[in-house]
N, C-alpha and C positions, 0 to 999 in steps of 0.2 A: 534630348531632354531640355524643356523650355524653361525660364522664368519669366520675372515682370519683363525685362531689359536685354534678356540672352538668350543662347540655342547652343546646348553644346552638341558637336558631331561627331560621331563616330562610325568608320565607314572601313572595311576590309574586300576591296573587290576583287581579293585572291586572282592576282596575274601576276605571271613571273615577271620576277626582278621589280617587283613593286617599289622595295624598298628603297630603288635608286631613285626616284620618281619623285617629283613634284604631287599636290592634289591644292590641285588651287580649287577655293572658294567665290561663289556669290550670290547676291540674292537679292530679291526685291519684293516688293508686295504683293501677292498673288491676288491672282486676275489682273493687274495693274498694264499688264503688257508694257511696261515698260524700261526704263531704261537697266541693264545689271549694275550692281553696288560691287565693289571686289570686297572681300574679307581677306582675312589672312590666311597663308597654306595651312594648310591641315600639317599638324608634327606627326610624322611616323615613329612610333614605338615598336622596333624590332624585336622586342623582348617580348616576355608572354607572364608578365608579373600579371603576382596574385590570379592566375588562371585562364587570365584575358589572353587571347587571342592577338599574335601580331597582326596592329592594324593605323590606320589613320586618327587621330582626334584631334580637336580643337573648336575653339568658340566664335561665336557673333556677339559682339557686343552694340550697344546703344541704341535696339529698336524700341519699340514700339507698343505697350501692355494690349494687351487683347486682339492680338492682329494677324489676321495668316502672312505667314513667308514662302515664297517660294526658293527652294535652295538647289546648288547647283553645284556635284561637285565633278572637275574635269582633271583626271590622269594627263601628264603628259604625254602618255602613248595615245588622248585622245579618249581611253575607257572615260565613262561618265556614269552620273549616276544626278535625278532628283527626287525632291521630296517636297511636300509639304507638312511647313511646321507653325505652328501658333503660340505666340507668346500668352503668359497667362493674364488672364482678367485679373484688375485689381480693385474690384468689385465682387465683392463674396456674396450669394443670395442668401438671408435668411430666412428660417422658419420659425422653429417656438424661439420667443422671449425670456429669458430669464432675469426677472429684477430684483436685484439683492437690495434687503437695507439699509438705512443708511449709515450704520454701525452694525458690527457684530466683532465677537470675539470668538467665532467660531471658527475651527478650521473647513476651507467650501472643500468637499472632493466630487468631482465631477467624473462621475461614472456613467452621467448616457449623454452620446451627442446626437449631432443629425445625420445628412446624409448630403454627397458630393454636391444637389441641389436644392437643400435646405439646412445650413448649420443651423447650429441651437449658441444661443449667444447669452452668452452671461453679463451683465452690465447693472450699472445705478438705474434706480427709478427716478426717470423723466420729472417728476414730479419734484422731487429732492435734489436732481442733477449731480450725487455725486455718492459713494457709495466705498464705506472702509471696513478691511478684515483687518483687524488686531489682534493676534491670538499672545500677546505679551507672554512668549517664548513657551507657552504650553502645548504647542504644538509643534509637527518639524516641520511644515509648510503654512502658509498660508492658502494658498490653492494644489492641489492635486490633479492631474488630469490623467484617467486612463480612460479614455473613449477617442474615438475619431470626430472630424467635422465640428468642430467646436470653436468659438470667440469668444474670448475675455476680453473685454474693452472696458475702459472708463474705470479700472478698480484703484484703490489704493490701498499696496498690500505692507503691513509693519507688523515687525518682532515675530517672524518665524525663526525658529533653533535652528534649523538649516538654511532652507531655502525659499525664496519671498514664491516662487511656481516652480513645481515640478511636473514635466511632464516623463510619465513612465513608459515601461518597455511597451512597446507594440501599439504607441499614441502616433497618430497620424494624424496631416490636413488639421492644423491647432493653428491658430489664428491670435498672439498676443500682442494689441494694440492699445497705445495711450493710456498706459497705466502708469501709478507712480508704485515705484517700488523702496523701499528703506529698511536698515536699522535690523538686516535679517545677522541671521548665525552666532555661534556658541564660540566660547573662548578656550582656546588650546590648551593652555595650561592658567590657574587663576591666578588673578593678580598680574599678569606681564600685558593685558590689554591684547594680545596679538588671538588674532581669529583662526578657524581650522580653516586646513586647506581643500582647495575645492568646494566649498558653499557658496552658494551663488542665489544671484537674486532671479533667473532665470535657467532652472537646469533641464537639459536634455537626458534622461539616464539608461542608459543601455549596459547593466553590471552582464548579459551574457553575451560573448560574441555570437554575433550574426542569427541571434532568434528575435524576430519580430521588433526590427530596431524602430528606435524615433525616424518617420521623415515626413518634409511635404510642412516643414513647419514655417511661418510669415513672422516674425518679431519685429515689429514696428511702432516706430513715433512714441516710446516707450522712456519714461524719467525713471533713471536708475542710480542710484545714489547713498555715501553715508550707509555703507553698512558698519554693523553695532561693533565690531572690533577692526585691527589695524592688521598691515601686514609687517613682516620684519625685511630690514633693506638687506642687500648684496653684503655689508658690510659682517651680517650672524652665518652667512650663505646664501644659497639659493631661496627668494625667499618664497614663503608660505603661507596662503592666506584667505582673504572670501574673492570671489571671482564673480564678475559684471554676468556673463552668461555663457555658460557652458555645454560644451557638444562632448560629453562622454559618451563614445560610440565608438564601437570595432563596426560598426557596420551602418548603414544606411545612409542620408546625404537628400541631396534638393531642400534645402533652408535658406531660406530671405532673409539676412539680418539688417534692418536701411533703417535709418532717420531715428536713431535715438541717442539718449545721451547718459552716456557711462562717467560720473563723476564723483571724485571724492570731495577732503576737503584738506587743508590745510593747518596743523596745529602750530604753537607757540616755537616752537623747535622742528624743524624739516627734519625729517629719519625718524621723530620721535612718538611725536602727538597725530594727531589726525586720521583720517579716515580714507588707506589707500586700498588697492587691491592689489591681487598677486599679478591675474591678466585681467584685462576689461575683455577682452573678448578672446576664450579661449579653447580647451578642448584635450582628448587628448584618444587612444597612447600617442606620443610623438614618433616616433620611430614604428613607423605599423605600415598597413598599406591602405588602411580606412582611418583611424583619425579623427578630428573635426575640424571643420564643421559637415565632412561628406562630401561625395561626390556632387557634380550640379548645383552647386551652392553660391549663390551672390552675398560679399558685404559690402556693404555701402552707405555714405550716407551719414554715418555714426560719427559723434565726438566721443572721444573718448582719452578722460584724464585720472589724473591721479592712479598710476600702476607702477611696484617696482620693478616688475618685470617684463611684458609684453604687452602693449596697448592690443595688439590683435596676435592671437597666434593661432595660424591657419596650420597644421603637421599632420602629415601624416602620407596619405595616396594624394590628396591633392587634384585627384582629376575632375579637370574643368572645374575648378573654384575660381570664381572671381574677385578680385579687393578692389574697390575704389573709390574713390572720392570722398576719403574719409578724414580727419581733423584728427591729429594726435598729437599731446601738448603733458607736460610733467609726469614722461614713464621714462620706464627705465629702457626699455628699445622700442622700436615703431612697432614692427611686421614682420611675425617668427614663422620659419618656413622649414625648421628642420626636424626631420626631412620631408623630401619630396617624392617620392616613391614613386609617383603614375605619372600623375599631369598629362596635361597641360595646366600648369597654374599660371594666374594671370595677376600684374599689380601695379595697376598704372593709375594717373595722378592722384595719390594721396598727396598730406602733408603735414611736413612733421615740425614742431615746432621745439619744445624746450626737453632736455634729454638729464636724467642724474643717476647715476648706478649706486657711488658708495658715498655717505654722510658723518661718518666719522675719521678721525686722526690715524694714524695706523696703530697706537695703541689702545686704540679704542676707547678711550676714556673725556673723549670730548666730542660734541657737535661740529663740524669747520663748515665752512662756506663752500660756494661750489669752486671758487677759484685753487681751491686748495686741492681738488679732485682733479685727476689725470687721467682718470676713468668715464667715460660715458658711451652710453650704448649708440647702437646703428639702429639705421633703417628699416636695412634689412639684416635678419640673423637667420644664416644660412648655411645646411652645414648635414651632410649624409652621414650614416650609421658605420661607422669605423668596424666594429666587427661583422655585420652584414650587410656585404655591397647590394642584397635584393631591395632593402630598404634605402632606397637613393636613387638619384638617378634620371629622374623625373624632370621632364623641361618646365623651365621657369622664363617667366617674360615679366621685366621691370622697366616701363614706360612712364616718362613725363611725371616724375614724382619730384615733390621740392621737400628739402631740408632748407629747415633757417635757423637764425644766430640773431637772437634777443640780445643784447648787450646786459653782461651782469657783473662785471668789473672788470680785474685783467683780462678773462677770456669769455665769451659768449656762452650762452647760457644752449646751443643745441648741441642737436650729435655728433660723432664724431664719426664713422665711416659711414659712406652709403649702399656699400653689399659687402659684409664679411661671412668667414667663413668661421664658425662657431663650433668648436671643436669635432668637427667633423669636412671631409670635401666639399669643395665647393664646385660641381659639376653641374653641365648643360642648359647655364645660367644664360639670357641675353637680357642686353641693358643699354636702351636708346633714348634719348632724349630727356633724360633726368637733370637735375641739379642737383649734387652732392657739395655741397658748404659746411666743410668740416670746423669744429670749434677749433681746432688749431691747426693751421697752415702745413704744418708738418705730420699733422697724423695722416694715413691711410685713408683717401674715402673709396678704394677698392681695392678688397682685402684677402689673396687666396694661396697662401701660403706656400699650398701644392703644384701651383701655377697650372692646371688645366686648362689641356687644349682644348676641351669641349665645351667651355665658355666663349661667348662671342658679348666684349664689350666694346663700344664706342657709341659716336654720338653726344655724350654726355658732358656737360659743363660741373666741370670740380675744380673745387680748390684746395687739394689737399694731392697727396704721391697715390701712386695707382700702381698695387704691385699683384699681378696676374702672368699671364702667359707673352713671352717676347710677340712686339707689334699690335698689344691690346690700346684701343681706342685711339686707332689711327688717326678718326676725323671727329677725338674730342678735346673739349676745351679744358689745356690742361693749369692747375696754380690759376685758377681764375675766381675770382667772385662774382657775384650778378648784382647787378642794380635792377632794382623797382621803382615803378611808376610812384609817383606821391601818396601815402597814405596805402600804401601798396607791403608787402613783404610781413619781417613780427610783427609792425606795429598794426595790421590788420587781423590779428590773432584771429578768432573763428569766424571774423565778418567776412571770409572770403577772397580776399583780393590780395594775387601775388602776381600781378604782371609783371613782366621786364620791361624796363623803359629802351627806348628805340638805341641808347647808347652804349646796351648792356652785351654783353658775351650771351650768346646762345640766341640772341632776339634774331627772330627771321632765319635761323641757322640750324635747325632741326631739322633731321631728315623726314621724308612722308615713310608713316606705317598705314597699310592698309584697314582702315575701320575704326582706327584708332586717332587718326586726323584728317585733317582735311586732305590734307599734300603739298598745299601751298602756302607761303608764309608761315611756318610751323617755328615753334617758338619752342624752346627748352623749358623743364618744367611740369607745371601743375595747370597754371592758367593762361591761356592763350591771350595776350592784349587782344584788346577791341573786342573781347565778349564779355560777358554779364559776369557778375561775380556768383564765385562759385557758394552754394547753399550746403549747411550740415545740419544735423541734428530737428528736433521734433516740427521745427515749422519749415524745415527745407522744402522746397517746392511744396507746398500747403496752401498759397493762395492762388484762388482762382489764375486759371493761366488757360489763353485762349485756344479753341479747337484747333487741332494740327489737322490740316488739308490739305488731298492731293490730289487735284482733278486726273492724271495721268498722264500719260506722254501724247506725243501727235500721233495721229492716227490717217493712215488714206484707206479708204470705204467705199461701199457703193451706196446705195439707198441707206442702207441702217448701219449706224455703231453698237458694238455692246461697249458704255462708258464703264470705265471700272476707278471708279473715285475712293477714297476711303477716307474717311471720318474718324477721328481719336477724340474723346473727349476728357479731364478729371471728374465728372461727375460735377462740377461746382460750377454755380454754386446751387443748383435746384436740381439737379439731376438731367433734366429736361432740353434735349439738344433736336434743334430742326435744322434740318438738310433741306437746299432748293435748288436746284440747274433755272439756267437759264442761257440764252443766246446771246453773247456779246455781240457778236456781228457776222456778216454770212447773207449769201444774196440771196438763200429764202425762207421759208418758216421750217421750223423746227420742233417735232413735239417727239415729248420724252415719254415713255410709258410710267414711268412712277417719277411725277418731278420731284418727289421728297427722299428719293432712295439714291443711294450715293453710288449706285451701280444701276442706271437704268438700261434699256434700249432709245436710240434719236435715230427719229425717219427724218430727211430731210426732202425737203421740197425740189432742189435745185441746185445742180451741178456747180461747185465751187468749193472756196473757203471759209472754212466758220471758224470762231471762237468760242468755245460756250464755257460757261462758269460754274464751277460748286460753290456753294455758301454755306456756312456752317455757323454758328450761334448758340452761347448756352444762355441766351438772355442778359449776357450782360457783355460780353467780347465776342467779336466775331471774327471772322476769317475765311479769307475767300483763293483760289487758286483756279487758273484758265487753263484748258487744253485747246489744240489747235488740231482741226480736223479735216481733210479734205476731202468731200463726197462727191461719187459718180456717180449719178441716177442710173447713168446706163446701163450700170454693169446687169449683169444677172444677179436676181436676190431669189430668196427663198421667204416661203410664208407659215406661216402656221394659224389654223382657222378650227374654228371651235368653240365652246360655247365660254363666256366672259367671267358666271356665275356657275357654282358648283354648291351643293348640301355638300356637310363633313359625314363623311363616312361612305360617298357617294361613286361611283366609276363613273368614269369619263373619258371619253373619246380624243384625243386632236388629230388634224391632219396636217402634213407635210407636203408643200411640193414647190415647184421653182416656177418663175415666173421673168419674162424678157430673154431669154436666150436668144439672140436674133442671129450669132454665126452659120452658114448654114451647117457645118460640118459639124454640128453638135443638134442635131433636130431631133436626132433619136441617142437617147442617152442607153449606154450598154452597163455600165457599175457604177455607183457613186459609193460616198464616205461622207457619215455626216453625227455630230457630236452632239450629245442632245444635254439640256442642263436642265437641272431643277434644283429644288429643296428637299432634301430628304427628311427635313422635320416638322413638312407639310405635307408631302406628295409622295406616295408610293408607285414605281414605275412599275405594272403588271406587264409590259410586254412590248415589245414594238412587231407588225405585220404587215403585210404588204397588202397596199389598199387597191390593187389592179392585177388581174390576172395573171400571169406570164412573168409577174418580178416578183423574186424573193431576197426575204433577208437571209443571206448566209450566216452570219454570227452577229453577235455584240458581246461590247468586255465592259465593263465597272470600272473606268481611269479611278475616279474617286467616287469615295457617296456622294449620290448624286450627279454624277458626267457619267454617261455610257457613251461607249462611241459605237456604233452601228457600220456596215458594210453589208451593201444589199445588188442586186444585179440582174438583168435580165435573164430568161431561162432560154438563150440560144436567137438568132440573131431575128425568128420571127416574133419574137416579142420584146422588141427594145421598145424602152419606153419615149411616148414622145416627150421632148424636153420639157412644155410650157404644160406640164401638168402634176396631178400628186400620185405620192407614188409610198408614201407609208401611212401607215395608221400606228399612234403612240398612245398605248393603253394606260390611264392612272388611274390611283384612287385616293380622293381627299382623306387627309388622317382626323382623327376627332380634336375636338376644338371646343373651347369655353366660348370664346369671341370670335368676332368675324377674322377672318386674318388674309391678309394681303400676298399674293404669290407671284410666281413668273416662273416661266418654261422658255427655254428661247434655245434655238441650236444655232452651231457656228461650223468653224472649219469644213467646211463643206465642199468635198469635190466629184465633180463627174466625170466623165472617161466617155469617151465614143471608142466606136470599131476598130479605127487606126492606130489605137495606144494615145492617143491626146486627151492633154488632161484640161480640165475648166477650175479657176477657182469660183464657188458662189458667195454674193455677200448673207449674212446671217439674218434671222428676224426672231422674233421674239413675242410673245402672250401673255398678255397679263391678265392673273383669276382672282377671284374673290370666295374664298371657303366661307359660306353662314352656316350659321347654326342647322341641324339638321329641323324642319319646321312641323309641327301639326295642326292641322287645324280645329275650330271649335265644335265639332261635328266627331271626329275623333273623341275628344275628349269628353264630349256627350255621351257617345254610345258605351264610351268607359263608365261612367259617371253612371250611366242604367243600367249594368251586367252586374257593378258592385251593388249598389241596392238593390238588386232580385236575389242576390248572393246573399245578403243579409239579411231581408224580411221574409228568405225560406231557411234560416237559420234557427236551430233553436239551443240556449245555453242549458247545459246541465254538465253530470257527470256521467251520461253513459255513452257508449260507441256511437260515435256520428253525430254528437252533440258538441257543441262548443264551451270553452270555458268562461267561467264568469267574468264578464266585464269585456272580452273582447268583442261585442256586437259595437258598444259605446267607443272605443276606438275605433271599429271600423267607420262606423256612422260619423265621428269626426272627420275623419279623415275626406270624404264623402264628403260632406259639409265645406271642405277647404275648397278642392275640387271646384264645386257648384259655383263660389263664391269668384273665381279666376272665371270660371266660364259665360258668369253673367256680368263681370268686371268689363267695359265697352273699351277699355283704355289695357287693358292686356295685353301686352307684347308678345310673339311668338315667342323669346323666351321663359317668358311666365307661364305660357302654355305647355310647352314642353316639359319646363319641370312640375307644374300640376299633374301632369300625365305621368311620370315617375316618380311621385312621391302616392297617386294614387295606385298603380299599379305594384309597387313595393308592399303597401297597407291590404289588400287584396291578397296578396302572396301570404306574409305573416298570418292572415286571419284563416284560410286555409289550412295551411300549416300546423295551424293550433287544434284543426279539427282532433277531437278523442276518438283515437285508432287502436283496432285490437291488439295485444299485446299477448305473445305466449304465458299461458299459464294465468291469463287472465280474461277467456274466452268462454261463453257459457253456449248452450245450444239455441238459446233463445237468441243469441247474434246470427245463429247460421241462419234460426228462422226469418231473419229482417231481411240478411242479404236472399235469401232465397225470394221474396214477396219482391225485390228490385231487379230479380233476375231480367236479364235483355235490356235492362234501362241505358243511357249512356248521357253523355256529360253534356247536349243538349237537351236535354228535360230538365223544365223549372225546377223541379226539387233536387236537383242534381245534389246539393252540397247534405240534404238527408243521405245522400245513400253512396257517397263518393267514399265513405271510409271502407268499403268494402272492396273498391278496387284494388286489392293487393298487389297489382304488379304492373297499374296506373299507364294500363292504357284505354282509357276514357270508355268501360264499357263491364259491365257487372256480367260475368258468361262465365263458365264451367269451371275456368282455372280458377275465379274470384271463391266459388264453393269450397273449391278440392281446397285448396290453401287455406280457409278458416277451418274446414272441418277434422285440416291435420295439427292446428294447434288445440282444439278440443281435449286433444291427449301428450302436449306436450307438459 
């Protein structure tokens, strides 16, 4: 299961003793041939919670939106297994527009959306640029959502009694982007200011388990803020309150939560006044094995302040959830994970900045300062189901995460442990390369009272006691604080920047995690020095940022390469991205079949070394990247020949065969193997056959849509074929088309075999088509253009059998008139003509149709005498359309059945 950025996997390739086994991960860009990326081992869950199956999971993080992967995963007994997988486009297509005005006080409910390739999109009118629902608490939503394929963008939603958006049971693929939301939810009890719990400016609601849950939902770049009541601190209990956005779900999962901003506000009195939440980002049951936010779920991206209880709380199954790169400042704990039930859960560099549980004295009769608090939350709150060990259990992974310490009089203003354990176990936690800066030197910033040996921590830089299992955090840094670069640490609050300076504990002393860093020079933490500062909230990565380019790895060839470059673009700032190869250098010319396609075929002139370049450009950044190629002219290559141009809707032929074989032991070829590629969302492969006598294809299999691999051979050793010839026929058929559209056919892995068992590899080649429009010409549309008019002027309107109704000759005749108007139009393009010819033959159809036909029980004898006087006539005779209402059973010809059948509705 993919998102923008990840690929969770999940793999069971039932052999014994699996469970002792490794299942290492990697991946690369598919077609890219080149180099593997490692990920991290897949965790074996030997249990069979919630009904899953003991098997392998785990995630890829930090690819790539819209892009195939090729994935790889390898047993250490050697079993294997791949796949390919695509992260998702973060480009939504729409269809219908929805423009709301520029006020209203109504509440919107959205009950029709689109479809997986056209949502329907709800938004301001362009014209006004901005667009508010204020239903001033008369409603309990501002928006509703029960349909699928749907965008809310651009709204600004205030004073719903609940919730600023709800999306209901069985809502899917819901897309909520840059909206401002406020000022939602009702007040618990009057008069104390404090708000009900669980309303939220964003809710996901799933009140039945597991019937048609929320999933598949984007929540982005979205202002969330200032709801209309408060929440109550740790200090009345657990507190209770409106909540930034929630996943109320026993069931479902794959949710985007990235780049928005969860904030309150601060009143006259901290604890007292202002505008907090319970969680900014939260969910629930906690203790379950679904949860929120679901399975396959990324957050990221998000600020999120003002909470007394959990800035994020991810609980539940947890599998393949990921948290990162998130900004968390005035809650009462960071990142709530109990429990963990499934997992793999994942939560690496966020960062936490200012931390406050309780705001009063202990006899509660006064406001105190934070100094006066002994109390402040973690990081992380982690902690399994005491009375049911099935609810826990779940591997957790805490990477490169920073807590910091704002100075706020005697003691710093952050948290105080960095993984405890929350009244519950703290089990099959690992915890590498963090920073844990606790507000006071002697609390705990690793916290597990049970001391579980199924915990694995070190790595980590703390400055606080570490109380877990004997020999926890062998190789971390322990009573230590870190220093940052200038302008670097609190005093950078959400501007990003917490590098360690080069004199600091942890700098350059992190160990490598696979996927998760580089490997080298790895730094403790959140932000690696020497890179960019880290981005949160609604304009985090939002400007333009230049095309990501990957010409491919080196390549050695004979005649032809298939280049496999890939291209990523943001869309910005005009949508519009050009792609160009060219020859860096190379001792002889070089031509690509599509120099604008980032995957073409390159013939080369001349034996050597080339360079060649991809370029990529959104018009305003560009970016370029070389592959290194070494081509043999000599080798044997393979061709494919056929015609260049194709009509859509059209069959067509290519041929196949090899060319320079000069060894002699291969002159007669006895079997070959050869991979044939296309587009399947151009080209339908009818068939591959053998284009010579005496060799057949034995089989072909479907790798992917689109790659067949073929295996074909001689029939006995008087018909081996000779080498330097063709020897398949590859049947297609162009798919239908609005526009011309650009194609390629190109086969590879290619090998032949002679009599002795010796095998040949051949280089690949490849074909490039062009699908037009399917064409008519003016002579066509002529002879249409006279059938309808003789159809007409042997027409006559009335009300009896075989007359027409009033007013459809005048339609016809229009229609007719368009026609004529295209056909003597000198500047008419085939597809003008085209569609004249099916907008006239549609009008011709209708007009027909309409002919007045006998109807039981409304037949007199004087109809049988008309069709009797037509009898033998048939649908070439000019008056055809007088006497076509008589063919009752319309096959072009007025004969004995046409009789028998009127004259038995006579007595119907």
């Amino acid at each position: 299961m993919s998102t923008f950025e990840s690929i969770g996997l999940y793999w069971n390739p039932n052999v014994p003793n699996q469970g002792t086994m490794s299942a290492a991960v990697q991946y690369r860009i598919a077609g890219s041939q080149g180099a593997w990326q490692d990920a991290m081992d897949l965790w074996y869950d030997e249990r069979t919670t919630g009904g899953r199956a003991a098997e392998f999971r785990g995630s890829i993080v930090g690819l790539i939106p819209g892009t195939d992967y090729e994935v790889k995963l390898t047993l250490t007994n050697g079993e294997n297994a791949s796949i390919i997988a695509k992260t998702m486009s973060e480009h939504f297509p729409v269809g219908e527009t929805v423009n709301l005005p520029l006020m209203s006080t109504e509440q919107l409910v959205i009950s029709t959306g689109g479809t997986s390739s056209a949502y329907k999109l709800y938004t301001f009118d362009p014209a006004t640029g901005t667009a508010t629902i204020d239903v001033q608490k008369a409603a309990n939503t501002c928006i509703t959502v029960t349909a699928p394929y749907v965008i809310i963008r651009g709204i600004s939603c205030k004073g719903a009694a609940q919730h600023g958006i709800a999306m209901e049971q069985g809502t899917h693929h819901v897309v909520i982007e840059n909206n401002d939301i406020s000022d939602w939810g009702s007040e618990k009890t009057p008069g104390t200011g404090l708000g009900r719990d669980y309303q939220s400016a964003i809710m996901a609601n799933q009140p039945n388990p597991s019937v048609n849950p929320v999933t598949d939902t984007v929540i982005q770049r979205n202002k969330i803020h200032d709801p209309t009541y408060t929440t109550n601190t740790w200090d009345f209990g657990h507190p209770e309150g409106p909540q930034g956005i929630t996943f109320m779900q026993f069931a479902g999962g794959h949710h985007i939560v990235r780049y928005n901003e969860i904030t309150g506000s601060d009143g006259a009195i901290a604890g007292k006044d202002g505008h907090y939440f319970n969680d900014g980002i939260g969910g629930g049951p906690n203790y379950s094995l679904s949860g929120g936010p679901g399975a396959d779920s990324d957050i990221y991206g998000n600020i999120v302040t003002h909470t007394y209880d959990d800035a994020i709380e991810t609980e539940g199954g947890n599998r393949n959830v990921r948290v990162w790169g998130n900004y968390l400042d005035k809650t009462g704990t960071g990142i709530a994970s109990a429990s963990t039930s499934i997992g793999p859960y994942y939560v690496f560099r966020n960062v936490y900045n200012r931390s406050r549980i309780l705001f009063m004295n202990t006899a509660k009769t006064a406001y105190v300062s934070p100094d006066l608090d002994d109390i402040r939350g973690g990081f992380a709150k982690v902690g399994d189901s005491v009375d049911d060990p099935t609810l826990g259990g779940g591997r957790r992974y805490y990477f490169h995460n920073t807590t910091l310490q704002a100075p706020g009089g005697a003691f710093p203003l952050g948290p105080g442990p960095g993984i405890y354990d929350a009244g519950g176990p703290l089990t099959n936690t690992v915890s590498r390369n963090n920073i844990w800066q606790s507000f006071k030197t002697w609390r705990n910033t690793i916290q597990d009272a049970r001391l579980s040996t199924t915990n694995d921590f070190d790595y980590d830089l703390s400055s606080g006691q570490v109380v877990a299992y004997a020999g926890a955090e062998p190789h971390g840094l322990l009573s230590k604080a870190p220093i940052y670069e200038p302008n670097n640490g609190y005093v950078s609050g959400a501007g990003g920047r917490y590098a360690l300076a080069p004199t600091s504990p942890g700098y350059h002393t992190g160990v490598a995690i696979k996927n998760f860093n580089s490997g080298t020079n790895v730094d403790m933490g959140a932000h690696q020095s020497g890179t960019a500062a880290m981005q949160f909230g609604l304009n985090a990565y939002s400007s333009n940022r230049a095309p990501i380019v990957y010409a491919g790895s080196a390549i050695t060839t004979g005649r032809t390469a298939s280049l496999a470059g890939v291209v990523y673009d943001d869309g910005m700032p005009s949508g519009i991205l050009t792609k160009t190869w060219s020859k860096v250098s190379g001792p002889g010319t070089v031509l690509f079949s599509d120099v604008s396609s980032a995957s073409p075929v390159a013939t080369f002139s001349a034996t050597g070394t080339y360079v060649l370049r991809l370029t990529a450009s959104d018009g305003s950044l560009t970016t370029a990247s070389d592959v290194t190629v070494y081509a043999n002219i000599e080798l044997p290559y393979a061709v494919l020949t056929g015609a260049n141009q194709v009509e859509a809707d059209a069959s067509f032929d290519l041929t196949f065969g090899i060319r320079d074989v000069t060894a002699s032991t291969y002159q007669s070829v006895y079997a070959q193997i050869v991979t044939i590629n296309y587009d399947p969302s151009t080209l339908e492969l009818s068939g591959v056959t053998s284009a010579v006598t005496g060799f057949a294809v034995l089989t072909q299999k479907q790798v992917t849509p689109g790659q067949v691999r073929v295996a074909a051979a001689s029939l006995g050793p008087d018909h081996a074929l000779a080498a330097n010839s063709d020897s398949l026929k590859l049947s297609f058929k162009a798919k239908p088309t609005n526009t011309p559209v650009n194609t390629n056919v190109s086969v590879n892995q290619i090998q032949i075999a002679n009599s002795s068992g010796g095998m040949m590899q051949v280089d690949g080649a490849s074909h490039a088509l062009q699908i037009q429009l399917h064409t008519v010409n003016r002579a066509l549309l002529q002879a249409a253009i006279e059938k309808a008019q003789g159809d007409h002027d042997a027409s006559e309107e009335g009300i009896r059998i075989g007359q027409y109704p009033s007013g459809s000759k005048a339609t016809l005749q229009a229609a007719i008139n368009a026609a004529v108007s295209v056909r003597q139009h000198e500047a008419a393009t085939p597809q003008d003509i085209n569609l004249a010819l099916t907008n006239l033959n549609a009008a011709v159809q209708l007009f027909e149709d309409s002919v007045i036909k006998p109807v039981q029980g409304q037949v007199s004898v004087a109809d049988l005498g008309i069709a009797v006087a037509a009898y033998g006539k048939t649908s070439t005779d000019p008056n055809w359309s007088r006497y076509k209402f008589a063919d009752s059973n319309h096959d072009n010809v007025i004969d004995i059945l046409d009789l028998v059948a009127i004259a038995q509705m006579l007595f119907e």
